[in-house]
MDAnalysis code that builds the backbone (N, CA, C; Angstrom):
import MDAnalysis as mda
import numpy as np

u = mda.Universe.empty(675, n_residues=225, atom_resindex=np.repeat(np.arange(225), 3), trajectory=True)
u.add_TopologyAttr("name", ["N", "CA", "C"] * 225)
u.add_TopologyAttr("resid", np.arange(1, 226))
u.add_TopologyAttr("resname", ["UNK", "UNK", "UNK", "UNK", "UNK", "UNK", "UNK", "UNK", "UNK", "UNK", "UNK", "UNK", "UNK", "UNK", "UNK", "UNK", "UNK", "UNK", "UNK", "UNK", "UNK", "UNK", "UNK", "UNK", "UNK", "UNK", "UNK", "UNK", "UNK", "UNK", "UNK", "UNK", "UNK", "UNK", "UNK", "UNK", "UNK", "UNK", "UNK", "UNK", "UNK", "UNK", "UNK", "UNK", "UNK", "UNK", "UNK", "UNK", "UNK", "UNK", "UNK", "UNK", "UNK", "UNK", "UNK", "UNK", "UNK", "UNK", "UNK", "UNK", "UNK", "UNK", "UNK", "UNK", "UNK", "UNK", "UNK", "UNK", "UNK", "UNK", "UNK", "UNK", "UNK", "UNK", "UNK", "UNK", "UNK", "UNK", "UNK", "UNK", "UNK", "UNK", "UNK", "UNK", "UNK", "UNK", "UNK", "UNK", "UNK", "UNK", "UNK", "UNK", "UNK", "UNK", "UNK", "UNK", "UNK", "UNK", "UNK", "UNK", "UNK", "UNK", "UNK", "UNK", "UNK", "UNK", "UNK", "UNK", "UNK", "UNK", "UNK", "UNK", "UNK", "UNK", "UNK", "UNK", "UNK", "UNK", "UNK", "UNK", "UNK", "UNK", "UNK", "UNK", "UNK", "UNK", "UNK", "UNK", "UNK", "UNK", "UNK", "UNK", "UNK", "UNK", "UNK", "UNK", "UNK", "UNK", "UNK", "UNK", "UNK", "UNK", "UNK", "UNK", "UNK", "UNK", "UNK", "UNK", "UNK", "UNK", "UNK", "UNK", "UNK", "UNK", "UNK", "UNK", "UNK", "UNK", "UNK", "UNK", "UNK", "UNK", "UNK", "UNK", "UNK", "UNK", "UNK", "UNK", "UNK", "UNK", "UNK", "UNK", "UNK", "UNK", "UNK", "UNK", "UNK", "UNK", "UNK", "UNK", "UNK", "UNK", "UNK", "UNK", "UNK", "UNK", "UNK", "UNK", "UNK", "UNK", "UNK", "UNK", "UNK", "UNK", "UNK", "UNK", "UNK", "UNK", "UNK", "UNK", "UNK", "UNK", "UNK", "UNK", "UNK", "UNK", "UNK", "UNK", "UNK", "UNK", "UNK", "UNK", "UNK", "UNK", "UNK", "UNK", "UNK", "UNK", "UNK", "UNK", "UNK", "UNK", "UNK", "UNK", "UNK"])
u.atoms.positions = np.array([
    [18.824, 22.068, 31.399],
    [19.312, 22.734, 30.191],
    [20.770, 22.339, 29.947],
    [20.813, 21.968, 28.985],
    [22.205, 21.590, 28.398],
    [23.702, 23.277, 28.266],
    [24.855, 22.820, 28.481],
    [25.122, 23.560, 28.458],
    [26.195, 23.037, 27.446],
    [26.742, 24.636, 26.922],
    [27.707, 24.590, 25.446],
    [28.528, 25.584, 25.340],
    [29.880, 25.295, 24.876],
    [30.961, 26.207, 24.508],
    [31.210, 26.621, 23.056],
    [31.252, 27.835, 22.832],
    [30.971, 28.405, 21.341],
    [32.574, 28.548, 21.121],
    [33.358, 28.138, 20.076],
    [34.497, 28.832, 20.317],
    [34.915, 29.317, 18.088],
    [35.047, 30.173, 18.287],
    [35.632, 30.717, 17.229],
    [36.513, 31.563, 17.075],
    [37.288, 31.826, 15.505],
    [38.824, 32.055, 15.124],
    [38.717, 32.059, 13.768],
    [40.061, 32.330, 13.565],
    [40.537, 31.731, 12.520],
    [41.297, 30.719, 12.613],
    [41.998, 30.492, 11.240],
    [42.825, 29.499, 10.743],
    [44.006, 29.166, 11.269],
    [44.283, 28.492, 12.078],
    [45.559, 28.031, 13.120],
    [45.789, 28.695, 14.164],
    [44.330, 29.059, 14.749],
    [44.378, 29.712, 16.332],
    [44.309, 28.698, 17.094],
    [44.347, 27.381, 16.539],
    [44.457, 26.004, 17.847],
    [43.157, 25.878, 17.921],
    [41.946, 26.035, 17.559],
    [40.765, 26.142, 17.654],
    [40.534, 24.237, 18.348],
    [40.984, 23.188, 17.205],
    [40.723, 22.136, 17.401],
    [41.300, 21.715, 18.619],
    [42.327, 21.636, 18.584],
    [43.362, 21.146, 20.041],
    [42.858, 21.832, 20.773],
    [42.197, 23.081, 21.448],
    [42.164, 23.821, 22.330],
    [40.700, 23.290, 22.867],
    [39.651, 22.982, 21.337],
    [38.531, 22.490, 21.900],
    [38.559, 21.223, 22.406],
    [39.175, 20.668, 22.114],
    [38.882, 18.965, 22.619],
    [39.860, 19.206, 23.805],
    [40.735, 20.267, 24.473],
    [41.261, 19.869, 25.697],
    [40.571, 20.278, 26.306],
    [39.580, 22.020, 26.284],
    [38.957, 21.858, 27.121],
    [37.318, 21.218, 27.155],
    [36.984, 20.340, 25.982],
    [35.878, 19.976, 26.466],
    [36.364, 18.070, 27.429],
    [37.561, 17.805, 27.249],
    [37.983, 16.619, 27.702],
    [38.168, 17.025, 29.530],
    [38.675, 18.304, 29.347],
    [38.713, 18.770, 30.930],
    [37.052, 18.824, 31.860],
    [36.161, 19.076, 30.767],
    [34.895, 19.531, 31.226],
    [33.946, 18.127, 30.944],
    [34.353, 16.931, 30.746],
    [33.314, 16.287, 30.559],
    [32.079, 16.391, 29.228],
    [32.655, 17.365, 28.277],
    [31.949, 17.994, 27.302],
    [31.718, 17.127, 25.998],
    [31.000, 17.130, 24.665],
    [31.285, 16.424, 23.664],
    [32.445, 17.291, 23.161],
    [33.178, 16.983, 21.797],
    [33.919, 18.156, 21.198],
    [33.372, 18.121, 20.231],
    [32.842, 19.010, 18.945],
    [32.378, 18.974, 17.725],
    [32.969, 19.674, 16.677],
    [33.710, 19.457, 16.184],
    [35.006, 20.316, 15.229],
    [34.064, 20.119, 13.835],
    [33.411, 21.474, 13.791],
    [32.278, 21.587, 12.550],
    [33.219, 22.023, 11.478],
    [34.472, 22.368, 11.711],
    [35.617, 22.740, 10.252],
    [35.556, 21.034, 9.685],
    [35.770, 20.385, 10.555],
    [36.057, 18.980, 9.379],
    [34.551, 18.564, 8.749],
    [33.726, 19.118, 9.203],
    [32.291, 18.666, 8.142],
    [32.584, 19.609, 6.740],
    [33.155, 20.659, 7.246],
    [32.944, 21.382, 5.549],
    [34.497, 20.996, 5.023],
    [35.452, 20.495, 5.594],
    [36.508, 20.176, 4.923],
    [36.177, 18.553, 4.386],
    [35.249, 17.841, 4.782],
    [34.491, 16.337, 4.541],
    [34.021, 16.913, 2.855],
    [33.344, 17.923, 2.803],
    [32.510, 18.120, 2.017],
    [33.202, 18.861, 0.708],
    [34.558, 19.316, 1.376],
    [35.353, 19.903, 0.189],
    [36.032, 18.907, -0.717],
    [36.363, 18.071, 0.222],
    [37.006, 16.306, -0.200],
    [36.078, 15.859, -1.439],
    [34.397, 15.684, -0.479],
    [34.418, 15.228, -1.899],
    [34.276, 15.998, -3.758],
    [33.755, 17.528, -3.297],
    [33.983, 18.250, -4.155],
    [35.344, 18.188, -5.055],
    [36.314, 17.695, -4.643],
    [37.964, 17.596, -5.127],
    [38.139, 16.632, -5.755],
    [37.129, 15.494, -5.268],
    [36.886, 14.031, -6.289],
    [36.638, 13.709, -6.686],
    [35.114, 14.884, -6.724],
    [34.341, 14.458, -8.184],
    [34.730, 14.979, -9.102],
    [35.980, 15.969, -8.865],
    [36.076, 16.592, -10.169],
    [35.823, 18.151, -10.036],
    [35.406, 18.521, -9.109],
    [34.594, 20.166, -9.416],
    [35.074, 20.825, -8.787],
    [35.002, 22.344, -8.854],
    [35.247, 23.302, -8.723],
    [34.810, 24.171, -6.752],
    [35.448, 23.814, -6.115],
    [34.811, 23.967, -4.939],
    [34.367, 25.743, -4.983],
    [34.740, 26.395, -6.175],
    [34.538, 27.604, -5.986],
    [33.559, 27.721, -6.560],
    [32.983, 26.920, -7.287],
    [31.490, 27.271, -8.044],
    [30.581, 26.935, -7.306],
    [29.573, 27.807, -7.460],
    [28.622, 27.882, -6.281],
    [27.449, 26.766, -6.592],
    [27.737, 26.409, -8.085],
    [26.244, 25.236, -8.611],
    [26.894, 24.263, -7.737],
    [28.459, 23.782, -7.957],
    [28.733, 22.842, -7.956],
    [29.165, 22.305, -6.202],
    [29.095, 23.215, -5.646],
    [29.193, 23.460, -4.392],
    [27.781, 22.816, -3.331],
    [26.714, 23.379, -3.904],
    [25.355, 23.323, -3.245],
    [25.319, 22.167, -3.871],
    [25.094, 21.823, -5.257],
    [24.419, 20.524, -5.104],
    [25.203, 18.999, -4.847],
    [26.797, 19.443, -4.742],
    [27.355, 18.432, -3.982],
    [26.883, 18.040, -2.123],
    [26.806, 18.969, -1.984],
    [26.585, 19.681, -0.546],
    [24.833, 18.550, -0.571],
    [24.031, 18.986, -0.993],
    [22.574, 18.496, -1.318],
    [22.938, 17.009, -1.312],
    [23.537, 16.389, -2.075],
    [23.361, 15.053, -2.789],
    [24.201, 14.543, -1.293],
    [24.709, 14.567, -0.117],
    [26.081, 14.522, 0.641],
    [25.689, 14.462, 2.239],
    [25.736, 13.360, 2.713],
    [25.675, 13.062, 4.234],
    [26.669, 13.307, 4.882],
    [26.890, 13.990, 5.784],
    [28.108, 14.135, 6.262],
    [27.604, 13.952, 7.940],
    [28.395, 12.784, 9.056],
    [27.757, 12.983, 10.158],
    [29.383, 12.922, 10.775],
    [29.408, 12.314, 12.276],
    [30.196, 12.324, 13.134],
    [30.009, 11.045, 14.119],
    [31.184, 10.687, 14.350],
    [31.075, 9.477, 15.355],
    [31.909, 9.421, 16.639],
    [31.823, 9.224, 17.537],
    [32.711, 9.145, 18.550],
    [33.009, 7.787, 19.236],
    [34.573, 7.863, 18.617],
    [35.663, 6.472, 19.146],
    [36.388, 7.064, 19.884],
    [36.164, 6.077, 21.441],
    [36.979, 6.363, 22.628],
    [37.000, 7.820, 22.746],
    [36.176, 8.748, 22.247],
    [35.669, 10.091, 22.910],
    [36.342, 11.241, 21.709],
    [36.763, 10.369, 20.692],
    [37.482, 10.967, 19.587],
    [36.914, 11.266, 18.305],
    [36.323, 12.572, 17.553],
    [35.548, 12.538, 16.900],
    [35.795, 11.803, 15.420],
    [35.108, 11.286, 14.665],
    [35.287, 11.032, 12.959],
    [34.581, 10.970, 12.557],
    [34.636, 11.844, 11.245],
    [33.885, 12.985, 10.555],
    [33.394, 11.675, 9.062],
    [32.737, 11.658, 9.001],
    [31.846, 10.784, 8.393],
    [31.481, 11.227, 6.578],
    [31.550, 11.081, 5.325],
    [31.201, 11.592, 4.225],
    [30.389, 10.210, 3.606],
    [29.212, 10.757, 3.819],
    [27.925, 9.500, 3.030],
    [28.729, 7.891, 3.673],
    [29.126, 7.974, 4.635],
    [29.537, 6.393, 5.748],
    [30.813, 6.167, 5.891],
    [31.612, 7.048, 4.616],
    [32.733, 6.837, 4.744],
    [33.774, 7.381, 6.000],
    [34.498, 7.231, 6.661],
    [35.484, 7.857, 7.894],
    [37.040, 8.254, 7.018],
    [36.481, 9.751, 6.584],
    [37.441, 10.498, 5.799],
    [38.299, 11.719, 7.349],
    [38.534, 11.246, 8.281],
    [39.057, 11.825, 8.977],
    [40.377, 11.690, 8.566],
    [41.294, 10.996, 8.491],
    [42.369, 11.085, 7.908],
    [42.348, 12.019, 6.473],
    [41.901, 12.567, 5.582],
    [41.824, 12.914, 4.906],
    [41.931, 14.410, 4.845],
    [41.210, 14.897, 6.220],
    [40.681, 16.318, 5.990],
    [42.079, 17.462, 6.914],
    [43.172, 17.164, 6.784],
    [44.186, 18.272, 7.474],
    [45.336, 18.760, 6.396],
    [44.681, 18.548, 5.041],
    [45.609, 18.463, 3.724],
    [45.886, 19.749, 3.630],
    [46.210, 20.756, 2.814],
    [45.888, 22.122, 2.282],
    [45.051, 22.509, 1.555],
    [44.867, 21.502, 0.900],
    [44.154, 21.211, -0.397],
    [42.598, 21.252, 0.610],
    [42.305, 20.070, 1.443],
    [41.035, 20.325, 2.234],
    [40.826, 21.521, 2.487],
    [41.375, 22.015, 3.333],
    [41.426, 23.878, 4.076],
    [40.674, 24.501, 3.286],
    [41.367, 24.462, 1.724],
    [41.496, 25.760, 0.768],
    [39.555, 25.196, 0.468],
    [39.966, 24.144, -0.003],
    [38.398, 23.814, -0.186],
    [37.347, 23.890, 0.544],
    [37.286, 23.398, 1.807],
    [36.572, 23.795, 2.584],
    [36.434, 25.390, 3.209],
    [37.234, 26.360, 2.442],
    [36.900, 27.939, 2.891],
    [36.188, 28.339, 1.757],
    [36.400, 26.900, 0.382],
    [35.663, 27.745, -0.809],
    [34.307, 27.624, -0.779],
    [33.726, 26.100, -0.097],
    [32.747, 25.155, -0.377],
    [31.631, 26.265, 0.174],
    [32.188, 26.771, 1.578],
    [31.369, 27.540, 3.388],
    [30.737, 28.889, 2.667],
    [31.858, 29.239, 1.900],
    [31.267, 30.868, 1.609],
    [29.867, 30.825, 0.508],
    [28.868, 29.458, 0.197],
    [27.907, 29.932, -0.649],
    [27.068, 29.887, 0.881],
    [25.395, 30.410, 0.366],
    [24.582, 30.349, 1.336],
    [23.728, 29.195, 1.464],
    [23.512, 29.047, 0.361],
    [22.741, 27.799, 0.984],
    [23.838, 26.303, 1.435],
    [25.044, 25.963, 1.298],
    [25.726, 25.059, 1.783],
    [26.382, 25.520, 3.213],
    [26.230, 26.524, 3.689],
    [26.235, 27.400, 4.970],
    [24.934, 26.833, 6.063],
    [23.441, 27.000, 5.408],
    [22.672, 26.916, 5.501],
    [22.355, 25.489, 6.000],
    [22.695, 24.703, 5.164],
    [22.827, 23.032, 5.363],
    [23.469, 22.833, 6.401],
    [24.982, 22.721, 6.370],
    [25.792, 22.817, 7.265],
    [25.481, 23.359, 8.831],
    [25.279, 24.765, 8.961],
    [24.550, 24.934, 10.091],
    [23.317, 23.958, 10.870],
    [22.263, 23.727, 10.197],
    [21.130, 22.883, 10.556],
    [21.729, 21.509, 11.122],
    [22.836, 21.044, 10.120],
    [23.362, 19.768, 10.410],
    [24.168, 19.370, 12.159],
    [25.275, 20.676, 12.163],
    [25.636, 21.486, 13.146],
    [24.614, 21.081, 14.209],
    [23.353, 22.035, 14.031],
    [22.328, 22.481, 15.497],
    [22.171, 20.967, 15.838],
    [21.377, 20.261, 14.860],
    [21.396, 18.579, 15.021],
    [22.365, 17.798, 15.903],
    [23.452, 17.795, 15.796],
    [23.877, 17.318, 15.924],
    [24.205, 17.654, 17.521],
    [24.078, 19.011, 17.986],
    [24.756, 19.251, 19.217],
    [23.456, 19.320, 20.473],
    [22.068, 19.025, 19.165],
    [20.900, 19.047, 20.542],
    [21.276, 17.730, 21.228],
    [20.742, 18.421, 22.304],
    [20.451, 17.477, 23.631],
    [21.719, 16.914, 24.134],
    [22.856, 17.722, 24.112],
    [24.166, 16.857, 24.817],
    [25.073, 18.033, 25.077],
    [25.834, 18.219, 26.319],
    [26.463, 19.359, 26.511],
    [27.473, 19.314, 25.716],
    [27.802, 20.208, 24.821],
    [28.833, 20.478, 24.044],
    [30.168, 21.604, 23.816],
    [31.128, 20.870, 23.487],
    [32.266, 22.323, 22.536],
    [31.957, 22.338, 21.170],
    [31.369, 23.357, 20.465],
    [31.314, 23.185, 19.223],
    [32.849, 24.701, 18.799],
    [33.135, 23.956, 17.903],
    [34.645, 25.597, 17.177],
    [34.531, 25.043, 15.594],
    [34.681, 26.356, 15.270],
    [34.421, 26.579, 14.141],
    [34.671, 28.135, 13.441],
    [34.119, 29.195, 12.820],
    [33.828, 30.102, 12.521],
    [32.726, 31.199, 12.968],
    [31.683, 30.593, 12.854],
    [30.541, 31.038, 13.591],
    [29.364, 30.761, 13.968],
    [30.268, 29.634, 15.368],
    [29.455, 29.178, 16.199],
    [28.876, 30.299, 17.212],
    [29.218, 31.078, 17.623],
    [28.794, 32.180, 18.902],
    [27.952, 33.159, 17.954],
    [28.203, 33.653, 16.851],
    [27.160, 34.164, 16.154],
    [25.890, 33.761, 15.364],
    [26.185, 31.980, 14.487],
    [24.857, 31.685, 14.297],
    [24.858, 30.069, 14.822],
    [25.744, 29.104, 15.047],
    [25.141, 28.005, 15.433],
    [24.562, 27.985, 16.638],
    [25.325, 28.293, 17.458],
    [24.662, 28.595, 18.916],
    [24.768, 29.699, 19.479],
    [23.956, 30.278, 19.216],
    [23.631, 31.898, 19.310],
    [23.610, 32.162, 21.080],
    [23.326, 30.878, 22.077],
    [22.870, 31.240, 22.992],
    [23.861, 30.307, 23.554],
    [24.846, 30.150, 23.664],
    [26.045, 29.316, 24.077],
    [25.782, 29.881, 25.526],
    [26.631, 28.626, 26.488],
    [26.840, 29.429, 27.408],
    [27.953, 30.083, 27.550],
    [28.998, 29.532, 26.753],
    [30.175, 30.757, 26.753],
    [30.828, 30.882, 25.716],
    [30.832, 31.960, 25.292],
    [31.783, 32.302, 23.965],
    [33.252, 32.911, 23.661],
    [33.714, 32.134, 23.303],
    [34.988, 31.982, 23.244],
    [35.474, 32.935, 21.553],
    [36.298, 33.997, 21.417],
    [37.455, 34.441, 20.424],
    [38.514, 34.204, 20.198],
    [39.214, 32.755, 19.544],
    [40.265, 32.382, 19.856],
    [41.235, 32.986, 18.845],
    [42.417, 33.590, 19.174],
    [42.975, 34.116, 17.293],
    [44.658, 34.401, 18.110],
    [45.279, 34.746, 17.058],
    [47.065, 35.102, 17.672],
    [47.331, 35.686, 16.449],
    [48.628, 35.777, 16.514],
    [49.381, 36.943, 15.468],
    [49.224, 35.746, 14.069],
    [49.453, 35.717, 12.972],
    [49.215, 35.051, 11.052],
    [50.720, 34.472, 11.295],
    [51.591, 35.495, 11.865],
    [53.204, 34.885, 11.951],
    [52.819, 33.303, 12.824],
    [52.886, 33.677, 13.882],
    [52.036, 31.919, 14.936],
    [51.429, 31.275, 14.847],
    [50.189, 31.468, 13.849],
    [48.991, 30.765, 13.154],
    [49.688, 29.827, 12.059],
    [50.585, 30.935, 11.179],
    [51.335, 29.912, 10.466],
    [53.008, 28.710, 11.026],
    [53.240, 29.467, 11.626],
    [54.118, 28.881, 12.392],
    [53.818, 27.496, 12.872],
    [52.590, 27.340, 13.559],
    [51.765, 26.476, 14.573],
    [50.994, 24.884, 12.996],
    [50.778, 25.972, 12.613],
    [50.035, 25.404, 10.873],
    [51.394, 24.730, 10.604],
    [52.673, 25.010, 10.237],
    [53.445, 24.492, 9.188],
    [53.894, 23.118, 10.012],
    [54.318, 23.616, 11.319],
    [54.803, 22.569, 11.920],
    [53.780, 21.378, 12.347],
    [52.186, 21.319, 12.282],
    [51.505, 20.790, 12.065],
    [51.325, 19.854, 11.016],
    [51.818, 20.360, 9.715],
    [51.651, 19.623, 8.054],
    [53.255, 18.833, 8.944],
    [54.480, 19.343, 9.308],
    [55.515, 18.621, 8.940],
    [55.506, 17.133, 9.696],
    [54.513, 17.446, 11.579],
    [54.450, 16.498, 12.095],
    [53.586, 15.676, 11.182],
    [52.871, 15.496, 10.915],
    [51.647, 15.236, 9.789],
    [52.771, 14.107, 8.412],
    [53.599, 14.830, 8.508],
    [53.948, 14.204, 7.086],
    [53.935, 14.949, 5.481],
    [53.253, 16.059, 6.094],
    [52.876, 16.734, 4.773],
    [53.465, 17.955, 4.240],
    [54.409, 18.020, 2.852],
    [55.105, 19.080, 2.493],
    [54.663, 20.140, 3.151],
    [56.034, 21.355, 3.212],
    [55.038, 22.454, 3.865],
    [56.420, 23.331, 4.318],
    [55.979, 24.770, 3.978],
    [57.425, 25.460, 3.365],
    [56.323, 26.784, 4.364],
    [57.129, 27.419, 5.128],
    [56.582, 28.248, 6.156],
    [55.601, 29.599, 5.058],
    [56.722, 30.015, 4.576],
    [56.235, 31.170, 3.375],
    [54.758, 30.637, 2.460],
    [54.762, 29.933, 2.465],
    [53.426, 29.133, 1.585],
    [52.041, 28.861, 2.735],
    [52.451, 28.914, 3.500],
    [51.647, 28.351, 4.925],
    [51.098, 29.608, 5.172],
    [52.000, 30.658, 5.667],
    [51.422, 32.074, 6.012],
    [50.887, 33.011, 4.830],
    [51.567, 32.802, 3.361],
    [50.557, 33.039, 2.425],
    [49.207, 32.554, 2.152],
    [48.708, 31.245, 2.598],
    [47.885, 30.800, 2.145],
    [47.076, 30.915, 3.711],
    [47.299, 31.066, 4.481],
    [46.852, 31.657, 5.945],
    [46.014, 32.949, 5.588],
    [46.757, 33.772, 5.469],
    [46.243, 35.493, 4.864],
    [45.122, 35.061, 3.882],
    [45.385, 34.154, 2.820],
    [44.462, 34.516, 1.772],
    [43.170, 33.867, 2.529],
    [42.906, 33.147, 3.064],
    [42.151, 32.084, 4.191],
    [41.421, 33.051, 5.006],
    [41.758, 34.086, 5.165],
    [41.348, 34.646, 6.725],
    [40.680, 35.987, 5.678],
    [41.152, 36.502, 4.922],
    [40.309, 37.134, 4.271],
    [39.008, 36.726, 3.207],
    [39.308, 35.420, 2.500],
    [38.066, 35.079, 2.207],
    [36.852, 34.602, 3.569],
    [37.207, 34.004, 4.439],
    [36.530, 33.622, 5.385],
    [36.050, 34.823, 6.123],
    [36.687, 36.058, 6.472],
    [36.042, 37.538, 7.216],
    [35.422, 38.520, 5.938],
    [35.373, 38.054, 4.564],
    [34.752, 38.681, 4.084],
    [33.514, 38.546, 3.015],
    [33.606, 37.601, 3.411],
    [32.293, 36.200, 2.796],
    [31.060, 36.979, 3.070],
    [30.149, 36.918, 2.201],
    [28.412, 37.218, 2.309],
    [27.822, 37.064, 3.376],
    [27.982, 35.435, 3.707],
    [26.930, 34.620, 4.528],
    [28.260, 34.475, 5.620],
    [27.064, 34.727, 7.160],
    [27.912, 34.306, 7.915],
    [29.886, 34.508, 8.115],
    [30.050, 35.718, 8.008],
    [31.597, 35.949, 8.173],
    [32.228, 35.506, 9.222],
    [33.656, 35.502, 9.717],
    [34.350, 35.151, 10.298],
    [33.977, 36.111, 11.125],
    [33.686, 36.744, 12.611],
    [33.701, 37.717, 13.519],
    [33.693, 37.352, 14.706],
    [33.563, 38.563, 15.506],
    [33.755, 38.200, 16.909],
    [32.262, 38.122, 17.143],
    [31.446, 37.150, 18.277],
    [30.213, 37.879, 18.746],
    [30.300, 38.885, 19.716],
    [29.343, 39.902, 20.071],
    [29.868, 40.728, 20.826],
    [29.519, 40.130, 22.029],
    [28.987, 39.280, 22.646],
    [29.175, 38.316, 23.362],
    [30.946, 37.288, 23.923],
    [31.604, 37.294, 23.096],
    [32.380, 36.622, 22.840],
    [33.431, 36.764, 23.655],
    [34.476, 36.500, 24.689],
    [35.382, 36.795, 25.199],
    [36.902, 36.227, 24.278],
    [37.200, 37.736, 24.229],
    [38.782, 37.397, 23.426],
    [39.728, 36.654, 24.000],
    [40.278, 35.833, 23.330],
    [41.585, 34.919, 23.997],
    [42.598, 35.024, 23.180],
    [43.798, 35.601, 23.212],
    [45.174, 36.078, 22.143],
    [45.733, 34.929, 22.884],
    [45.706, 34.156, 21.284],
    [47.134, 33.044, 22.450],
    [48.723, 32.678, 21.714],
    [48.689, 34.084, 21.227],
    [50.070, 34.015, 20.616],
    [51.313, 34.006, 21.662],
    [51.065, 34.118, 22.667],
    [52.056, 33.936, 23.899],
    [51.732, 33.012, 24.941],
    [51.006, 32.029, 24.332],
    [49.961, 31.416, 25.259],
    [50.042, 29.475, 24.908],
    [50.852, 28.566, 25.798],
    [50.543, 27.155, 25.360],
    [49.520, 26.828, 25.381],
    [49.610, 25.849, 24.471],
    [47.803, 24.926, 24.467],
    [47.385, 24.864, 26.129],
    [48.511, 24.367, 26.869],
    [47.434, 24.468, 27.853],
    [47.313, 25.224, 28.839],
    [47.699, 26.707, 28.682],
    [47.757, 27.665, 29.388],
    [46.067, 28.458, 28.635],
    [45.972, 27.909, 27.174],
    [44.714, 28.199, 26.731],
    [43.424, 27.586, 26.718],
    [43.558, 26.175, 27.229],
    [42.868, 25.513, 27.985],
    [42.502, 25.700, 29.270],
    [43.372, 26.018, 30.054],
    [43.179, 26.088, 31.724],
    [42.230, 27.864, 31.312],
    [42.701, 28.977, 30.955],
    [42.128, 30.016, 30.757],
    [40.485, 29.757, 30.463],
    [39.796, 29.391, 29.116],
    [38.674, 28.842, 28.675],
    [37.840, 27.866, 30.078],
    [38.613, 27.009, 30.471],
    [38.162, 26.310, 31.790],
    [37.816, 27.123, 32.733],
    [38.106, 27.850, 33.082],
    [38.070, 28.632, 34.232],
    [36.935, 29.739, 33.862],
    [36.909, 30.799, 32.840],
    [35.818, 30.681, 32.111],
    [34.803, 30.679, 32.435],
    [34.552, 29.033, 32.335],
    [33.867, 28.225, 32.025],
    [32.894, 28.271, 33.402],
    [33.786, 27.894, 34.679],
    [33.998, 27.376, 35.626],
    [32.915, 28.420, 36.300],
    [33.591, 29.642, 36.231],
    [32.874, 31.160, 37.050],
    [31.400, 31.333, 36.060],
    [31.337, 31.144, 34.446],
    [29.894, 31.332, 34.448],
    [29.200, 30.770, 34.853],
    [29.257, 29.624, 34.966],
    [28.434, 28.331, 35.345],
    [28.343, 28.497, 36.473],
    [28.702, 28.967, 37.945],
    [28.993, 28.822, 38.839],
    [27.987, 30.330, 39.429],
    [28.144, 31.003, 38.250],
    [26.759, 32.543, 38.669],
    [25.806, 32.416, 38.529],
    [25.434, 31.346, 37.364],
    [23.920, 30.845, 37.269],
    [23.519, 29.795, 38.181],
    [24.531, 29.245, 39.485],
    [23.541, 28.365, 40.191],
    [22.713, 28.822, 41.062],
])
């Protein structure tokens, strides 16, 4: 039986960095399912449409391949062949990809694509809600989140290494508005599973939140032999 790390949050809880250190520590795949729906917001932004309309949402979503590839153990996020990984850490992606997630049936897609993708290979999948619906039966579930002040903090200085304008007050505004459309969405909300072990890592380095998750990791795995 394959085994898998569920990890979910919100918006600049380190979700990505935290998953790929500890699935790089564990021998794990990493699967950062935020850049498939930020892939998918991209192209919603280029054709022209409205990532908030729900026609225009699904049947972009419908018409739209989105896969994943791994170079030198590094994921890139794929839109109908194209390698739009550079593309997807904009604001503009984010905002879109929290608008694209909240219909149900592009939830729906997305998920299936998700399960696909993570059968048959031990995995980190992070995201939103992986421990509640992609992998319901993870072997460990992870709550990753910190204070909106650190989320944005962590976020701004992210866009500046990045290259990309980015004014702290705009970051933690658009953080808040992020975390409430995403925890209060129809389909699939932002939550904890009750499964889920909380991790606050607002006082916490990447890899003091890595070694934590590892260890984890380490003791469940280690009760089921």
């Amino acid at each position: 039986m394959h085994s898998s790390v569920a990890i979910d949050g919100p918006v600049g809880a380190g979700k990505s960095s935290v998953a790929a250190g500890v699935a790089w520590a564990l021998g794990l795949f990493h699967l950062d399912t935020g850049a498939l729906y930020r892939a998918l917001g991209v192209k919603v932004l280029r054709l022209g449409l409205d990532p908030q309309c729900q026609a225009d949402a699904e049947a972009v979503c419908a018409d739209t391949q989105v896969d994943v590839a791994y170079v030198d153990g590094a994921q890139r996020t794929l839109m109908d062949g194209e390698d739009v990984t550079g593309l997807l850490r904009t604001p503009q992606a984010a905002m879109a990809a929290s608008a694209v997630s909240k219909w149900g049936q592009v939830r729906r897609c997305m998920v299936a694509r998700q399960q696909t993708i993570a059968q048959g290979m031990d995995v980190v999948l992070e995201g939103r809600d992986i421990g509640t619906r992609v992998l319901p039966n993870a072997t460990l579930k992870i709550f990753l989140t910190a204070a909106p002040e650190a989320r944005a903090m962590r976020r701004h200085e992210e866009n500046l290494r990045r290259g990309i304008p980015s004014a702290y007050e705009d970051v933690l505004r658009d953080l808040r508005a992020r975390d409430l459309q995403d925890s209060t969405r129809a389909v699939d909300p932002l939550r904890q599973a009750e499964d889920a072990v909380l991790l606050d890592t607002t006082s916490l380095t990447l890899d003091q939140a890595i070694a934590r998750i590892v260890a984890l990791y380490l003791e469940k795995t280690a009760k089921k032999e």
